[in-house]
Structures are given as C-alpha cells and as structure tokens.
N, C-alpha and C positions, 0 to 999 in steps of 0.2 A: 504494500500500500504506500503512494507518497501524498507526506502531508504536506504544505504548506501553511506556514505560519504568515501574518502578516505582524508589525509589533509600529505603535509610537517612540519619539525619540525620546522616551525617558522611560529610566530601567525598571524602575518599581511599577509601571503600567505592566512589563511581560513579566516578571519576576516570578510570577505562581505559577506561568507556563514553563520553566526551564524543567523542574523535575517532571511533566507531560513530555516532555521534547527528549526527555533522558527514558523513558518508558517507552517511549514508539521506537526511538532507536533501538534500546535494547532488545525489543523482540521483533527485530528485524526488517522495522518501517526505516522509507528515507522520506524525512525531515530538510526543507529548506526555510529560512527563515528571511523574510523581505521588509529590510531595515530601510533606517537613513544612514547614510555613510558614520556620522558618529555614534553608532551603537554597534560597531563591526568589530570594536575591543573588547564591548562587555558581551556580545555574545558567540565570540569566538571562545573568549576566555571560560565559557560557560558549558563548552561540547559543543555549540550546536555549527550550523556553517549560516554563514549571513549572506546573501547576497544585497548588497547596496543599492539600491533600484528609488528607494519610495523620498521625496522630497516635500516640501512646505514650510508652511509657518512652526517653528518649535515650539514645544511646549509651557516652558519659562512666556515665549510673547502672547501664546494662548490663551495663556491661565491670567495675565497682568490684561489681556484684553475684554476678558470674560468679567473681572473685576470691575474694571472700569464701566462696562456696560452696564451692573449690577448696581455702584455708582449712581448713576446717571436714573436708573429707572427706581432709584430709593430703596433699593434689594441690599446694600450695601451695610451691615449692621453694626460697624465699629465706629468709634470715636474719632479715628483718623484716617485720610484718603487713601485709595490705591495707588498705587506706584505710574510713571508716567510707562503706559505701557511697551514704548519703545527702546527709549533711554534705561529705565528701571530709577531714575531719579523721583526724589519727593516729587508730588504736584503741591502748590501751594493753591488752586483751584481747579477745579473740574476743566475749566475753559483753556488750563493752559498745555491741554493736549488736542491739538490740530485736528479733527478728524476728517472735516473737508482736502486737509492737503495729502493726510493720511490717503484720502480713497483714491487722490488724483497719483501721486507719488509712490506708495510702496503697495497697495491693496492689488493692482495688479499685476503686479510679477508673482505674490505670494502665492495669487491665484492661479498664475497661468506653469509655477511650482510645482503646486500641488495637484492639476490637470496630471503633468508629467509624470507625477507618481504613480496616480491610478489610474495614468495607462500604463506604464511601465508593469506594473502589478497583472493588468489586463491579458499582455505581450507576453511576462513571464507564464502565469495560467495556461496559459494557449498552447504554448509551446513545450513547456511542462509536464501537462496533463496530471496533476492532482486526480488523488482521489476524495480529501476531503478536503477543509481549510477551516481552520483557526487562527484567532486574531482576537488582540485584546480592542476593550473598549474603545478607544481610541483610533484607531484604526481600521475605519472602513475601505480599506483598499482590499481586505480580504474580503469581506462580503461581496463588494461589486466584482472581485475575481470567481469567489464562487458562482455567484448567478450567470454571470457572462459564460461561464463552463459547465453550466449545470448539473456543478458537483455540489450535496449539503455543506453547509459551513455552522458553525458554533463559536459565540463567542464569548472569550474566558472572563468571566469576573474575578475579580483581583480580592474582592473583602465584599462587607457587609450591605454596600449599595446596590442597587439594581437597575436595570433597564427602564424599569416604568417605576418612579419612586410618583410620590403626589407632591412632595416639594418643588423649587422650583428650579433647582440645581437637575443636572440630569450630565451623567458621564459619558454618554455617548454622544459627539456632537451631532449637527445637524450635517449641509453638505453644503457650504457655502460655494464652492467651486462650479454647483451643477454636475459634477461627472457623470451622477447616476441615469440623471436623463441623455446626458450629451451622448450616453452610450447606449440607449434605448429602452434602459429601465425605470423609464417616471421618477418621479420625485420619491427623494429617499423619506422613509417612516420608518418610526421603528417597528413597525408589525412584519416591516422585512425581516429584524431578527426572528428564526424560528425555535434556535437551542441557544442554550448556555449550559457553559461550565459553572458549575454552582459548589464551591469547597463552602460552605459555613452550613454551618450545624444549626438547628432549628430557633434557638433561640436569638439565632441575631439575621434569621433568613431576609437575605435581600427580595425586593420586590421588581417581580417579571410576571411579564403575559408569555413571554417562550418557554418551551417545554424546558425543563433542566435533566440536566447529564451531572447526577451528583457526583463529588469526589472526595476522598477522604486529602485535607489541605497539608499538601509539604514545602515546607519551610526553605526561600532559599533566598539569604540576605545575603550575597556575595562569599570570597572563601576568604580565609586568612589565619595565619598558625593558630592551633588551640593551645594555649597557656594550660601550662601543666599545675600550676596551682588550682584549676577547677576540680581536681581532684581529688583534692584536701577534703578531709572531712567539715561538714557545714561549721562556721560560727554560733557563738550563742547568743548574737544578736540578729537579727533579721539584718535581709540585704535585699536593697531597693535597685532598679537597676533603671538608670535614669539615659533617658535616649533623645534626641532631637531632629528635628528636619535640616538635612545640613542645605537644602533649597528654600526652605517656609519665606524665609526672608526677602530674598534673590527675589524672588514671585510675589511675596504682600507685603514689604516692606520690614524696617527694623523695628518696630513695634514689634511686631512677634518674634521677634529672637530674646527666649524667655530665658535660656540655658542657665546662665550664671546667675539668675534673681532663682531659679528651680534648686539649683545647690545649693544657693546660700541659702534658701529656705528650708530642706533636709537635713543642711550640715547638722544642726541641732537636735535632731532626734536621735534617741538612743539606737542609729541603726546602722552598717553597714553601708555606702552608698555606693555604686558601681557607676562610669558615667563613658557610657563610649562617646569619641568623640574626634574631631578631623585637627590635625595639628591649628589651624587656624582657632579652631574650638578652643582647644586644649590652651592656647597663650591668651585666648580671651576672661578663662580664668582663673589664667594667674596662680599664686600660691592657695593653698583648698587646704583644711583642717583634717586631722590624720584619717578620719572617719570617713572621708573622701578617696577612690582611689579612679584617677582620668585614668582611660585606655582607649587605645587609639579605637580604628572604625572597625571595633571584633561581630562578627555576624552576632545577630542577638539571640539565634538559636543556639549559640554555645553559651550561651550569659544565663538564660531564663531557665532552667532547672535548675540553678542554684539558687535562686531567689526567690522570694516569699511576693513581694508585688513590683511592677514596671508603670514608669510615669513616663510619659510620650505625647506627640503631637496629634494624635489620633490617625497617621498616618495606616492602611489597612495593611502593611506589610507586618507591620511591627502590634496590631491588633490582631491580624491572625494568628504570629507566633506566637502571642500574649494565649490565645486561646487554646492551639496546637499544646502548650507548657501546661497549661492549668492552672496558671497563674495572674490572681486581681492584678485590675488596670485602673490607672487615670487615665485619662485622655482632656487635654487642656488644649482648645482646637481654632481656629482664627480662620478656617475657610468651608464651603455650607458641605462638600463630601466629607471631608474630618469630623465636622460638627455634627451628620447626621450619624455616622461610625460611632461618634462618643454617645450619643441618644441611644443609640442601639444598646452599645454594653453596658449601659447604666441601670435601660429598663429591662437588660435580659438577667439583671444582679449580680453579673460578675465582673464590675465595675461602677464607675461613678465619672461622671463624665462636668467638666466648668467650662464655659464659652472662655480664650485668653481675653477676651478685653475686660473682662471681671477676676481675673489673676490679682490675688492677695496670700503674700507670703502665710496670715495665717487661714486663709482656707485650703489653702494646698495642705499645708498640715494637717489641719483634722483631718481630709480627704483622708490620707493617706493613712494616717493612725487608722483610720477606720476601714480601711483595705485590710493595715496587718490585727487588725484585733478583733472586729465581727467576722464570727464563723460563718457567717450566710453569705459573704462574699466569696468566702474560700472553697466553702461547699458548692456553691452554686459553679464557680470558674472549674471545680475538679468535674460536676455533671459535666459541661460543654468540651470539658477535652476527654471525655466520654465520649461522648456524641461524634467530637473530630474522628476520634478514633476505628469508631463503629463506620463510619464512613465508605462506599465501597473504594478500593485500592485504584491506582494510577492503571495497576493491569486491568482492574475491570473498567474503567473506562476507557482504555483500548481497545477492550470485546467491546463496547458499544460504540465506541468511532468505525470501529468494522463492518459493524452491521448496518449502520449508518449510512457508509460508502457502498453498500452493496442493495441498499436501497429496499 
C-alpha cells in the first residue's frame, strides 16, 4: 500500500503522525510525506522521507493573521493587541497594519504560492498513485490530492479539538486560494472531510461530523539523550514538570511569554521543579533556587512519568503526553485552540485549566497545590491514561487504512 502524507510547516501540527508513519512502514507500507522545504530536517530526522513540493503562507504569519482578524471583529479577548502580523512587531493600533497595501503587495504571490503547492500535491498524486492519504489539519493539499485521485483520505487530529467544534476558532482552514474549485471540486466544506484520526480518549473527545479511525495516542516530542538520572528512585517531594511554547510569543506576542513569572511562582512550593527549556529560555532565567532544575528541550515523554503534575501552554502535544502519563495538568493558555484544550481537561477532571491574561502568581499556586493534593484529579488523569491505553494500537489502525484503501 502507499500512503501519502501531506503535513503544515510546523512540527507539532504532524507530530502525532510520525509514530502512524513508523507503523505503515514497519509493516511494509511506502510512506511519502509532502512538506514545505523547511520541515525536510525535522522529518527526515524522524524516519520518514519528505518530499518538498507544498509552499504558502507559514504558519507563524497565519496564526498573527488569524489574530489580527479576530482583533478587528472583537473575537480578540486579551488586554493587549496582536502582533503586527507581518513584521511580528507590537501594533500600537489596529490601523497601523496596512491591509489595503497588504492585499495589493504581498496577498498575491502568497496566493499564487500556495496555488503551487496544491498543484504540486495534485502532480505528485497522479503520478504516484497513492492508495490512501493522510494529512494533518492544516493541510489541505492532501484532501484535494485525494479527491482528485479518488483515493479515501483521513485527517489526523493532533489533541482534543475537532473539525466541527461550535466555537468560533476552527483548525482547519478554509481555502482562501480557490484550489478546490480551480480544480473542479466546488468550494471547499468541511463535510469534505469524511474520516479522522481520533487518538483522545473519551473524556476530552474532540468534536467531528466524520467518521473516526480511533487510535491509541503515541507520544513523539522530538529525540534527545535520556538523562540517566530518570532512573533514580523518585524524591520525597513531588516534581512539577514545567514546559512552555518556545513559538507562543513569536505568534501572540510577549505578553504571553509566562516562563520565568511560572518558576518564580513554583520556586516556592515545597516541590521539585523540572523546567525544559531552549538555551535562549534557559539565560532568560537567569540564576533559579536549588528546587529549580532548567534542562534543555528533553522530549517531555521522558520527563512525565516521573512526575506527579505538568504546567504548560495548553499546547495539544504536550496535553496528550500529559494524558498518555497519567498525569494532572495546568494549562494557562493565551490563544482560542489552547484555550478550548485547557476547557476540555478541566471539565474532563484531570486538570484545571486559567485563561494567561488572568495569570496570578498566586492562582497558579493553588492551581497547582491542588493538582498535587486532591485525589480526584489524580484518579480521574490515571482513568484517561486508561482509556489512552485501551485504545486500538497504531497496527490496528493500519488494518483499517487497509480496508479503507480497498474500499
């Protein structure tokens, strides 16, 4: 069988596909994957083979554009403005981003970009000859490759958001380019999607109208040596394992870079603090109290079975491990898919989720005191890494991409 992958330019959109892409190969699928040129080191470095084909706008000006428009139509729920979405510089007003000179100046080449890619996608298909195709949200180049070759496609959800949510965030975009019609299939809906990959476990089930292809969710935060001190037998303090968006910023400015106000508000609890983090991280804070220990960007699947609860962005990479471990979360979250991810874990009890522009050194604390001290969070987070567990495996959802492709 070959699959075709299609993926966005940023990693934690494929991230949940790499171990599906490590499953197909292994029993004997070929697997191509159709990147943008800067994602050919992280999915090389991954197993899988990349071909370069797909172009547009990246994700960083997306996500600062998406804001901006949210902005503008009062969707916007923070105290401070989005980022100017081209520059990434402060706006000091809504007005002092161009959008007239925007449509006339950069809106069509972006466009005529991203045309490129999902033909190229189209070209690749064709010639190819897939038998199924998978593609993260993101990424409609795989859908319009599958249709055009009428082969099924499925697309992977990454965490706890869905296709059809009723909010008014929505992960899949629309198709500003026109491709879908330019190549004879009408205007893109989402009732095109017919399947998804579905890895969350009942209590934090995303919301879709496509059928789902459940899977039990494997963990994969990039590689890097495992520290032979995880070995050690546990402490007799709790150990908090504190994580951050090393992009949150980059995308919605510095207001939400909480890292160093988030340790210095742990430092003081009687507990353990673990804090991964990117050397730029790491000089940002500075000297830290012994109860502190920085480690660079260690996958947080090696961190989280030692520790008792994880404080994070609400990011879904680092919410599924949190789930996968069985271990309580915060989620302190500054954009509407993080925000509705920390909703989710809050009201599934195996977590507690604070909007950041309401971040107060001491509600973080209680929060958190109350991760490591009510048993209804701990019990509740061991049920759901039940649930991950019971999950059908990576192979059985290869017998059902099989059967899938055989129609």
């Amino acid at each position: 069988m070959r699959v075709l992958f299609t993926v966005s330019s940023w990693p934690t959109h494929y991230a949940s596909m790499i171990p599906l892409g490590w499953a197909l190969q292994a029993m004997g699928h070929e697997v191509r994957v159709l990147c943008h040129a800067s994602q050919v080191g992280q999915i090389g470095t991954a197993g899988l083979i990349p071909t370069p084909v797909l172009d547009g706008m990246d994700i960083v000006t997306s996500n600062r554009m998406q804001y901006y428009r949210d902005a503008v139509s009062g969707l916007w729920p923070y105290p401070f403005l989005p980022l100017h979405p081209l520059t990434g510089q402060r706006l000091g007003a809504l007005g002092d981003f161009d959008v007239g000179a925007y449509r006339r100046e950069v809106e069509p080449d972006l466009m005529a970009r991203t045309n490129r890619g999902f033909d190229a996608a189209a070209d690749f298909a064709r010639r190819w000859q897939p038998d199924v195709v998978l593609h993260d949200p993101t990424s409609l180049e795989g859908l319009l490759a599958a249709r055009l070759t009428e082969v099924p496609a499925a697309l992977c959800l990454w965490g706890p958001v869905g296709t059809h949510e009723a909010e008014h965030f929505r992960i899949v975009p629309a198709d500003p380019s026109g491709a879908f019609p330019r190549h004879g299939l009408g205007e893109f809906s989402l009732d095109m999607i017919e399947h998804v990959v579905d890895p969350c476990p009942a209590g934090v089930a995303p919301r879709t109208a496509a059928t789902r292809l459940p899977v039990r969710y494997v963990p994969y935060n990039g590689s890097a040596p495992a520290p032979t001190w995880l070995l050690d037998p546990p402490a007799r303090r709790p150990r908090i394992c504190v994580t951050w968006s090393t992009a949150l910023s980059t995308m919605s400015g510095p207001d939400t870079y909480l890292l160093p106000a988030l340790v210095d508000a742990l430092s003081g609890l009687d507990a353990e603090v673990l804090v991964t983090a990117t050397a730029e991280d790491a000089a940002a804070l500075g000297r830290v109290p012994p109860s502190v220990r920085v480690l660079g960007r260690l996958p947080v699947r090696l961190l989280l079975p030692s520790c008792d609860a994880v404080v994070h962005h609400g990011g879904s990479g680092t919410a599924m491990t949190a789930l996968w471990s069985g271990k309580p979360q915060l989620a302190i979250t500054f954009i509407a898919e993080t925000a509705l991810t920390g909703s989710r874990l809050a009201e599934s009890g195996a977590g507690r989720h604070i909007p950041g522009h309401l971040f107060d050194p001491d509600t973080v604390r209680t929060a958190v005191t109350g991760l490591l001290t009510a048993t209804s969070h701990r019990e509740r987070a061991a049920e759901l890494r039940d649930e991950v567990l019971l999950r059908p495996s990576m192979v059985n959802l290869v017998e059902s991409l099989e059967k899938l492709a055989c129609g």
